[in-house]
C-alpha atoms as one frame of an Amber mdcrd trajectory, in Angstrom:
protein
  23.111 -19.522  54.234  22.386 -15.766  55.104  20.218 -13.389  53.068  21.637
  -9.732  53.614  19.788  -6.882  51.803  21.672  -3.992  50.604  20.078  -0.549
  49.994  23.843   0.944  50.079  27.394   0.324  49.547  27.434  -3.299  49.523
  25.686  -3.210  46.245  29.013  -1.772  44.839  31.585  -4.273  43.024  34.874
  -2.377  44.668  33.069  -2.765  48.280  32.216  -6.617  47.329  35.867  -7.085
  46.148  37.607  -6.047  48.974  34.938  -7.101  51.821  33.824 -10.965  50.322
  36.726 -11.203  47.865  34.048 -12.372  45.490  31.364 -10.252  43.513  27.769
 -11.249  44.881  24.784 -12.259  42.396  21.550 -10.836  43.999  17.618 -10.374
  43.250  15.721  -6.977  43.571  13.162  -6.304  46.437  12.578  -4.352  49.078
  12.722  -3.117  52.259   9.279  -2.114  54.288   8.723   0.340  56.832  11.774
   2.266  56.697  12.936   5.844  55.557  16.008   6.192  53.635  18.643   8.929
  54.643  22.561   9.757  54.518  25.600   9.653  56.872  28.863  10.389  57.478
  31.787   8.325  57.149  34.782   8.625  59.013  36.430   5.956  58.446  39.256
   6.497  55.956  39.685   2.722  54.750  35.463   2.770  54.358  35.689   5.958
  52.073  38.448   4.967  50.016  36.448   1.768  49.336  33.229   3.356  48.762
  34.272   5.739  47.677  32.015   8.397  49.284  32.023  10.126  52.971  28.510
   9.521  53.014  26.680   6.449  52.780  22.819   5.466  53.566  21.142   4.769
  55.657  17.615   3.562  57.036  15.190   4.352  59.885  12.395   2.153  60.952
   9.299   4.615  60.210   5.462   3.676  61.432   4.527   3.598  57.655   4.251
   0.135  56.443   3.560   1.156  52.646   7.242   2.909  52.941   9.856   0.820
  50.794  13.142   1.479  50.244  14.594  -0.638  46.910  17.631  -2.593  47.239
  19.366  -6.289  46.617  19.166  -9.560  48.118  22.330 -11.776  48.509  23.087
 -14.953  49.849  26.044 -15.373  51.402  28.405 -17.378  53.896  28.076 -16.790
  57.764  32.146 -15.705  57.196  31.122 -13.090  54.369  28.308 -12.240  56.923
  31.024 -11.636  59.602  32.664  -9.610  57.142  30.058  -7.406  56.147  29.980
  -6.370  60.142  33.714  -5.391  60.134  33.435  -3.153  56.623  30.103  -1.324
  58.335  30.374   1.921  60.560  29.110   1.964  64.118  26.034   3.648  62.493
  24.964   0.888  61.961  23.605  -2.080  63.701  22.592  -5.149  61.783  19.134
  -6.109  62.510  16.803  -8.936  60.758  13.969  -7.595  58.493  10.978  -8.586
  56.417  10.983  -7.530  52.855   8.344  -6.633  50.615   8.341 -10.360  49.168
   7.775 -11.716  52.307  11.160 -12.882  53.408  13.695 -12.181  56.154  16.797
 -11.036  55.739  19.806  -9.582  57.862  19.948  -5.495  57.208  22.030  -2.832
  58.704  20.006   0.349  60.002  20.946   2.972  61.947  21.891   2.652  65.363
  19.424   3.816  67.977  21.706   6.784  69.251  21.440   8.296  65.339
């Protein structure tokens, strides 16, 4: 099954609810060599889930001591599918290694941000 780490709104039981149908049980860790920041959201169905109009968001930096905190969750290739519809095209989903040593699927920003 997929690992996705979450730094953002996919942390949040009303995104969870209405992208996985489910709440997801995770573990702390973190992400290395990235820079956390905030976007816009434009997307009306988004912010009324999130309820924000800005979300984070990561950078890959050149400093590998940088971490930004976050949660690890295992879920279904369909829930992974899922996660691409609810995110913005800020973001792209990229695979990652965390500060334990694992990979994991993570959305960043998108190279035109």
């Amino acid at each position: 099954m997929p690992l996705l780490f979450s730094y953002g709104t996919l942390q949040q039981d009303s995104v969870q609810l209405a992208t996985f149908g489910r709440l997801l049980r995770g573990r702390p860790d973190a992400l290395v060599g990235f820079s956390l920041s905030q976007v816009a959201i434009e997307d009306p169905e988004v912010v009324r889930i999130s309820g924000s109009g800005h979300h984070p968001i990561v950078h890959p930096i050149s400093d590998a001591q940088a971490r930004v905190n976050g949660t690890v969750f295992e879920i279904s290739e369909a829930e992974l599918a899922q996660a691409d519809l609810y995110e913005v095209a800020a973001y792209v989903r990229v695979e990652a290694r965390l500060a334990s040593g694992g990979l994991v699927w993570v959305y960043v920003a998108a190279p035109e941000l």
